[in-house]
VMD Tcl script that builds the backbone (N, CA, C; Angstrom):
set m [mol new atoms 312]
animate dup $m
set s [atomselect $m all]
$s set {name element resname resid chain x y z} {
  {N N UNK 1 A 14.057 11.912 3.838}
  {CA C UNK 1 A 14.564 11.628 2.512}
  {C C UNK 1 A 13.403 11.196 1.611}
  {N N UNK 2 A 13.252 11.712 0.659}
  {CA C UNK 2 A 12.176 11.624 -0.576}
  {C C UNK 2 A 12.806 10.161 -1.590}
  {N N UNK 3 A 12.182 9.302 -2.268}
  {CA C UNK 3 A 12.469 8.849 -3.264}
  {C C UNK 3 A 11.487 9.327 -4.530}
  {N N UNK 4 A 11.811 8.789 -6.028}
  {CA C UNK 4 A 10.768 9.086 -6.848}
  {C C UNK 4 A 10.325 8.038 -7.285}
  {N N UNK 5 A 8.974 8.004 -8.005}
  {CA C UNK 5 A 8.058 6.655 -8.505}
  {C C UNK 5 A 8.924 6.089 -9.004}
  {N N UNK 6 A 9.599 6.521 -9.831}
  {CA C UNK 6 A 11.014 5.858 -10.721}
  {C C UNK 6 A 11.939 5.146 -10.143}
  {N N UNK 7 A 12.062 5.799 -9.014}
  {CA C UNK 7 A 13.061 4.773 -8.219}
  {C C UNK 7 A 12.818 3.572 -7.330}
  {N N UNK 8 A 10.938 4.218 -7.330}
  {CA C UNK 8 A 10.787 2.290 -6.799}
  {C C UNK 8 A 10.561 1.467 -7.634}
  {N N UNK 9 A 10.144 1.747 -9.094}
  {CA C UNK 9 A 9.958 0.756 -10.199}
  {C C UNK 9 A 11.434 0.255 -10.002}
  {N N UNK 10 A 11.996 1.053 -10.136}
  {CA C UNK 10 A 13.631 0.415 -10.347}
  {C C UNK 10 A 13.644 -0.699 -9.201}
  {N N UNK 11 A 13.207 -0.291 -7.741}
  {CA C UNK 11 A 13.853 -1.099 -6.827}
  {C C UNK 11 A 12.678 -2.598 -7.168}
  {N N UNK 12 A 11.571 -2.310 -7.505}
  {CA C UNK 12 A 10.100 -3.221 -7.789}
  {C C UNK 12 A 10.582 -4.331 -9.084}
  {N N UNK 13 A 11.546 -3.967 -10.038}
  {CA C UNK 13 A 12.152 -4.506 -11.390}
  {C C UNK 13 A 12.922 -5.525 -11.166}
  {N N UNK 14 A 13.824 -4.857 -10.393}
  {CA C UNK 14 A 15.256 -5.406 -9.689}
  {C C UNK 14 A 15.312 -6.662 -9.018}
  {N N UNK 15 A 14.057 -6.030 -7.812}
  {CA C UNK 15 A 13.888 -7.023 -6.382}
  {C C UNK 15 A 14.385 -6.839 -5.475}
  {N N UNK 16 A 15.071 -5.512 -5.443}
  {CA C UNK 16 A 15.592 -5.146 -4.122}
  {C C UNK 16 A 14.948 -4.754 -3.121}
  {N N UNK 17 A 15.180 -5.632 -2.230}
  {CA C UNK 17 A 14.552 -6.064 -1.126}
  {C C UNK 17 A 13.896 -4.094 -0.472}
  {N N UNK 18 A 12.840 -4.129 -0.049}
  {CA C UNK 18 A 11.808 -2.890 0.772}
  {C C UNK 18 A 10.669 -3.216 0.652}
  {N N UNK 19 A 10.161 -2.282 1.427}
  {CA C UNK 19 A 8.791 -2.527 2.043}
  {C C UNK 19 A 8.206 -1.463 1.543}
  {N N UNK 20 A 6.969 -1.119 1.044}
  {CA C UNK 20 A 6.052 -0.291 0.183}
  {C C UNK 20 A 4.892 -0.165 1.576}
  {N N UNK 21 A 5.234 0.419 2.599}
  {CA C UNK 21 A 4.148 1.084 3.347}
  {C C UNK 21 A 3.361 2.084 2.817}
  {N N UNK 22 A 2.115 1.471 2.779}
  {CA C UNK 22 A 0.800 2.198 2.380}
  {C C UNK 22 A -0.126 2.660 3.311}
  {N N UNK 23 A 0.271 4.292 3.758}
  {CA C UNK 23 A -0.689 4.812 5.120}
  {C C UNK 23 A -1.894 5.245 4.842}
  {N N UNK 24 A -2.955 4.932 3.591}
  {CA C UNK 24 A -3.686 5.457 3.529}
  {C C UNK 24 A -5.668 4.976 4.066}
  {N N UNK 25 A -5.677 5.277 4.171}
  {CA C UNK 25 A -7.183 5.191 4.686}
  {C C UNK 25 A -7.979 4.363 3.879}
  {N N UNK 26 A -8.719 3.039 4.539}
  {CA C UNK 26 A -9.376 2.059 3.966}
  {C C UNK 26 A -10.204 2.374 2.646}
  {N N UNK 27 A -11.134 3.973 3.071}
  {CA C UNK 27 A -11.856 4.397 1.525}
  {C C UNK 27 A -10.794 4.438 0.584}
  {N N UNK 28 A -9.572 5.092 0.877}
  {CA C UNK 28 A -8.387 5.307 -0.498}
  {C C UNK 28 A -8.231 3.901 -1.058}
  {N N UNK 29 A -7.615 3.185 0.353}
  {CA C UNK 29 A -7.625 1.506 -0.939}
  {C C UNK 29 A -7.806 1.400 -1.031}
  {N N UNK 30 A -9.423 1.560 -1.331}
  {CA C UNK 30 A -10.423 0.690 -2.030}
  {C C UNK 30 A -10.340 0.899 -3.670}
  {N N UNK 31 A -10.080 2.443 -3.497}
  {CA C UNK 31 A -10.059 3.474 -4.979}
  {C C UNK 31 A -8.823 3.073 -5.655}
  {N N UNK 32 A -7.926 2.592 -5.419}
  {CA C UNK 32 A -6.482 2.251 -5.863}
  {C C UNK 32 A -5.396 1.669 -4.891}
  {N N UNK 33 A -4.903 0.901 -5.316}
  {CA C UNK 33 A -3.901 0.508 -4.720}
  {C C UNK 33 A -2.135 0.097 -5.372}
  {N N UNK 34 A -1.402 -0.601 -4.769}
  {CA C UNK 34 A -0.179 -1.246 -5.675}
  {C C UNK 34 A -0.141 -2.666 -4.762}
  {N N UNK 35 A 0.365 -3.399 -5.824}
  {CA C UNK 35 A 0.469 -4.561 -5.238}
  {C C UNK 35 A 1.557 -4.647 -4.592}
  {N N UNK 36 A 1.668 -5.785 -3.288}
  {CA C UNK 36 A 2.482 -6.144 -2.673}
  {C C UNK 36 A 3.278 -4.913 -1.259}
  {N N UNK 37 A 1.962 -3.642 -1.402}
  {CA C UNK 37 A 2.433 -2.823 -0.551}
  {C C UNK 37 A 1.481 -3.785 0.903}
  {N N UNK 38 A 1.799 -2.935 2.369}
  {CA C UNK 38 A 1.663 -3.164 3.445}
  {C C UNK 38 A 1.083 -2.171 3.934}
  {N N UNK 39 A -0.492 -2.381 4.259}
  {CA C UNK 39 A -1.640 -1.141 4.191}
  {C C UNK 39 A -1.664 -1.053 6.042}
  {N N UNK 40 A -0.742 -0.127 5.835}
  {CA C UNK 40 A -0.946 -0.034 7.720}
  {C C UNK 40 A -1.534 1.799 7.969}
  {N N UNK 41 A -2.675 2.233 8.277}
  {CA C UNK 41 A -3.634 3.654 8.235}
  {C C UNK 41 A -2.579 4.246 9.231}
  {N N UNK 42 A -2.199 5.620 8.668}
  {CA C UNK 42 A -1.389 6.449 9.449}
  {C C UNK 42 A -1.773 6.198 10.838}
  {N N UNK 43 A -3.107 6.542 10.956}
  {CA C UNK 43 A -3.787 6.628 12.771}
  {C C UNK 43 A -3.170 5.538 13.456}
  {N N UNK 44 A -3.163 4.108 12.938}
  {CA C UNK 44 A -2.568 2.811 13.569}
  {C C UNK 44 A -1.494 2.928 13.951}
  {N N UNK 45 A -0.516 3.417 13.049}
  {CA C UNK 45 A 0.938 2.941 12.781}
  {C C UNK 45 A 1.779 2.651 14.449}
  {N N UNK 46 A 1.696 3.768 15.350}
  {CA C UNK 46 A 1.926 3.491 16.637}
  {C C UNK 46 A 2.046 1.976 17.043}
  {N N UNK 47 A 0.641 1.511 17.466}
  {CA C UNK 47 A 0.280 0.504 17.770}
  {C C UNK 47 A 0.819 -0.855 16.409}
  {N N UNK 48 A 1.304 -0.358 15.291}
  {CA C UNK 48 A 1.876 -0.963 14.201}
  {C C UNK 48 A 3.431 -1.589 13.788}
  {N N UNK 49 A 4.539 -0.933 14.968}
  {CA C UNK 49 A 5.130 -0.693 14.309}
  {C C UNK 49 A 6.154 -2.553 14.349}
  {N N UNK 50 A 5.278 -3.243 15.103}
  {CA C UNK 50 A 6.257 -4.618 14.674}
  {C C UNK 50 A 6.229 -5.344 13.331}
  {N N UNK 51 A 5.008 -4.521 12.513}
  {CA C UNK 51 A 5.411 -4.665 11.413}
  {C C UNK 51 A 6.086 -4.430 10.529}
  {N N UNK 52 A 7.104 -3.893 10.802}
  {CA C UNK 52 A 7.758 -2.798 10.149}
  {C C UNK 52 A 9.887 -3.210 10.548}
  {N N UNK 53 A 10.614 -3.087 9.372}
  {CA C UNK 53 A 11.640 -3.678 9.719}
  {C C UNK 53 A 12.764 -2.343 9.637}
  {N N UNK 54 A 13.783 -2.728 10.167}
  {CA C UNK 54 A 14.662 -1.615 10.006}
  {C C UNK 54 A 15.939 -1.962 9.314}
  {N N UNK 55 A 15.700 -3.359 8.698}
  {CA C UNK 55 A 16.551 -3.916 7.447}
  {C C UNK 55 A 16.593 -3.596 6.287}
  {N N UNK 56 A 16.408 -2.766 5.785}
  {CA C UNK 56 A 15.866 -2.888 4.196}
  {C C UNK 56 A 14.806 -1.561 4.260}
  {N N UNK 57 A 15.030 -0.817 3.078}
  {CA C UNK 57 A 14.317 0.894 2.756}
  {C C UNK 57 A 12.419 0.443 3.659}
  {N N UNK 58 A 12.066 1.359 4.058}
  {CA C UNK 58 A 10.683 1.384 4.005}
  {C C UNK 58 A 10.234 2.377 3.425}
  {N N UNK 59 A 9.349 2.442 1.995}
  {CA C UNK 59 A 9.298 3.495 0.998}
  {C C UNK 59 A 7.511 3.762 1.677}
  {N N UNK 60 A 7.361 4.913 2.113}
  {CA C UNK 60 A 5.807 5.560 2.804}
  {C C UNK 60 A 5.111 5.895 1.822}
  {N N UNK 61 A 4.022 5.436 1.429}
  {CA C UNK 61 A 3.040 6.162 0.256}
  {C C UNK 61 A 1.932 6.683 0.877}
  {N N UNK 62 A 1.647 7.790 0.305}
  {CA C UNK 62 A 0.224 7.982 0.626}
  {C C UNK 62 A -0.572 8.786 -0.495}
  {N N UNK 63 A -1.520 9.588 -0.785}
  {CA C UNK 63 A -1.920 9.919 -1.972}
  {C C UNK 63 A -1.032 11.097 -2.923}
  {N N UNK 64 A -0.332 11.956 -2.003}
  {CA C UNK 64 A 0.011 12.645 -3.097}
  {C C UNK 64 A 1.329 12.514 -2.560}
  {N N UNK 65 A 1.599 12.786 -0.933}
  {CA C UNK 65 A 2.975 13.041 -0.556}
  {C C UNK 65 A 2.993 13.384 0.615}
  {N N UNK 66 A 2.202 14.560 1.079}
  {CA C UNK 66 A 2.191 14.881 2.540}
  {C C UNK 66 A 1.991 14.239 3.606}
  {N N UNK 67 A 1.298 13.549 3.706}
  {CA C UNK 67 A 1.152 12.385 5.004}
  {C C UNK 67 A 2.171 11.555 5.035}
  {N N UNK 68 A 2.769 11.085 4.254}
  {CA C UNK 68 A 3.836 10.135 4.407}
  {C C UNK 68 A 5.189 10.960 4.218}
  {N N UNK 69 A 4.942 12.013 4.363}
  {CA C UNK 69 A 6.276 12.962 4.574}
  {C C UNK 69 A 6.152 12.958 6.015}
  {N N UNK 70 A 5.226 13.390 6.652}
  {CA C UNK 70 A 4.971 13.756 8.076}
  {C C UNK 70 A 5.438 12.096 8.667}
  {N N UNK 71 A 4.662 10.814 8.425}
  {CA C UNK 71 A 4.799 9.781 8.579}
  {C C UNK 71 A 6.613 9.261 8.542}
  {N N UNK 72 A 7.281 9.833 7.494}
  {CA C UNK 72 A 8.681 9.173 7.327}
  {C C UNK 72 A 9.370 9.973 8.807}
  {N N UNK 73 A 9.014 11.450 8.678}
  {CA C UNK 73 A 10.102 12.109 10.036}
  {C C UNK 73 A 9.245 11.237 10.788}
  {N N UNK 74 A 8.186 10.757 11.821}
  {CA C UNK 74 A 7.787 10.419 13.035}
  {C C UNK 74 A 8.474 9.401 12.799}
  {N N UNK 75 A 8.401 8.519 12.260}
  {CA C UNK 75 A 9.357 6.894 11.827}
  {C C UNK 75 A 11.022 7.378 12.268}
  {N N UNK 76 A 11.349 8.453 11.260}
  {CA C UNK 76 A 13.037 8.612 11.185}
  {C C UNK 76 A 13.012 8.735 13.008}
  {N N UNK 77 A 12.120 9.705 13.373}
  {CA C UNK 77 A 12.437 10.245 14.799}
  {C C UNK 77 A 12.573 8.698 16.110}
  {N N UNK 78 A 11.870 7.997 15.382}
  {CA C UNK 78 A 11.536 6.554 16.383}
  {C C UNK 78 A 11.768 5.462 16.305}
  {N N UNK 79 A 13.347 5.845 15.520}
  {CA C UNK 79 A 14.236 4.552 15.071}
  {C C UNK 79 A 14.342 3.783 13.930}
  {N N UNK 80 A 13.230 4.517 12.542}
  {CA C UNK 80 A 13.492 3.392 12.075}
  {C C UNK 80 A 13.737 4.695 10.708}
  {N N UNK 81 A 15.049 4.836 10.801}
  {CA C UNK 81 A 16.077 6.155 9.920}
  {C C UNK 81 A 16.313 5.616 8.570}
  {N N UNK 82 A 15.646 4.248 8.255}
  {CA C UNK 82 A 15.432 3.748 7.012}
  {C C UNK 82 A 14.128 4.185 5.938}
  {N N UNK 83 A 13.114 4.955 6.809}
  {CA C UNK 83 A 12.231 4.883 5.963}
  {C C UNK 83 A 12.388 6.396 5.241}
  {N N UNK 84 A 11.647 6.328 3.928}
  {CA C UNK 84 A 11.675 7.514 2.968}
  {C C UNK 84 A 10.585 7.618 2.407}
  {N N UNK 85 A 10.270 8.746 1.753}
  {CA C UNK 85 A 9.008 9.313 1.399}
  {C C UNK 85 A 8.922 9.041 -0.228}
  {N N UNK 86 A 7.861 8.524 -0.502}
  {CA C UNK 86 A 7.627 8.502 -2.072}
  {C C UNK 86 A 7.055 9.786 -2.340}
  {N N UNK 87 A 8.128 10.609 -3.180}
  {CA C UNK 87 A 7.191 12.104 -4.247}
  {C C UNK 87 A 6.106 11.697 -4.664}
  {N N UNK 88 A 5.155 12.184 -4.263}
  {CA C UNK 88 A 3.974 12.493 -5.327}
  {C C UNK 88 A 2.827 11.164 -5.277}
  {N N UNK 89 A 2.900 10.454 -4.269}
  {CA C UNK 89 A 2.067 9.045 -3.908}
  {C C UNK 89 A 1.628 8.519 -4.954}
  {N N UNK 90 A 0.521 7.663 -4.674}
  {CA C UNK 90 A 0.228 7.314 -5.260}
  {C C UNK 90 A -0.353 8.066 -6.472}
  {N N UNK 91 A -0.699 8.940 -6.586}
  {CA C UNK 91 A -0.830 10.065 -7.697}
  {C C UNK 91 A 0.289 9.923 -8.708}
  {N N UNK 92 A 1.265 10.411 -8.298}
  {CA C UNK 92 A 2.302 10.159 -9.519}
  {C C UNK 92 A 2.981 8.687 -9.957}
  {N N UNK 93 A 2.405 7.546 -9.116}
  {CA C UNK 93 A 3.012 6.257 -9.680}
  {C C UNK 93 A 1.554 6.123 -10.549}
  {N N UNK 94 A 0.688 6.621 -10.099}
  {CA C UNK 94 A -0.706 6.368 -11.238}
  {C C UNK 94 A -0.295 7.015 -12.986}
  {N N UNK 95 A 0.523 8.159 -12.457}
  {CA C UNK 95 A 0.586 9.625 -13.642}
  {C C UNK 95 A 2.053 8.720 -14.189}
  {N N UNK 96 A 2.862 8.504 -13.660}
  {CA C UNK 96 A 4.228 8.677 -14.447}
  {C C UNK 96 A 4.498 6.653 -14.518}
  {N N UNK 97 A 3.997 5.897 -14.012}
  {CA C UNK 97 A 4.319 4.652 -13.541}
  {C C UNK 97 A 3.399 3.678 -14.246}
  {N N UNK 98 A 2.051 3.686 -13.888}
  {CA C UNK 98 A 1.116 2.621 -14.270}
  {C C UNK 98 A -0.558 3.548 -14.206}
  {N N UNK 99 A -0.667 3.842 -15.233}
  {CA C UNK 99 A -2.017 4.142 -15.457}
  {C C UNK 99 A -3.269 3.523 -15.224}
  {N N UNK 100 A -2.792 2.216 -14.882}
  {CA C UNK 100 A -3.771 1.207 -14.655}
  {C C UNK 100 A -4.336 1.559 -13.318}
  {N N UNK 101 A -3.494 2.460 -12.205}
  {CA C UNK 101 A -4.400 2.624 -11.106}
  {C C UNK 101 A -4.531 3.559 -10.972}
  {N N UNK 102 A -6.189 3.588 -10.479}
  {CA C UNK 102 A -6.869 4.464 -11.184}
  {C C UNK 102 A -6.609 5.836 -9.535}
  {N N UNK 103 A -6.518 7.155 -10.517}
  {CA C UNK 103 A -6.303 8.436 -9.445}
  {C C UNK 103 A -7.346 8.739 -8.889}
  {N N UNK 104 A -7.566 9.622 -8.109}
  {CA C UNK 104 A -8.745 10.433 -7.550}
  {C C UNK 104 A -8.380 11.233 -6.683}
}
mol reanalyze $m
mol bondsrecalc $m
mol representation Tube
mol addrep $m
């Protein structure tokens, strides 16, 4: 299941409770980030996953979309059928959301 940037501002506005998993690779966060996400590197996540709750959405970012598409099915497949894919990563919360962080 996909969400859009729009719909996590909404959930980010609100306060409804999720988790903003950020799988991307230490060089990427350095280049941009969002606050209050949970920077766990795709490669880890295995060895990761007690961080991770099955209460409440877990929204997967990664730069544009594909990795955290691949990332949400291995998750859906391994119990945790809460998590969903942000369209367009961090790219489009940069483009349509907050310009302030910066793309590449």
């Amino acid at each position: 299941m996909d969400i859009s940037v729009r719909r996590l501002e909404e959930m980010r506005k609100t306060g409804e409770e999720h988790t903003l998993l950020d799988i991307r690779e230490e060089e990427e966060l350095a280049i941009s980030s969002i606050d209050g996400a949970v920077h766990i590197p795709m490669n880890t996540l295995p060895e990761n996953l007690d961080q991770l709750t099955k209460n409440h959405p877990i929204v997967v970012m990664c730069h544009v979309g594909g990795r955290s598409s691949q990332v949400c099915a291995w998750l859906n497949s391994n119990g945790f059928e809460n998590a969903v894919n942000l369209e367009g990563g961090i790219s489009a919360w940069s483009a349509d959301i907050d310009p302030s962080v910066p793309s590449y």
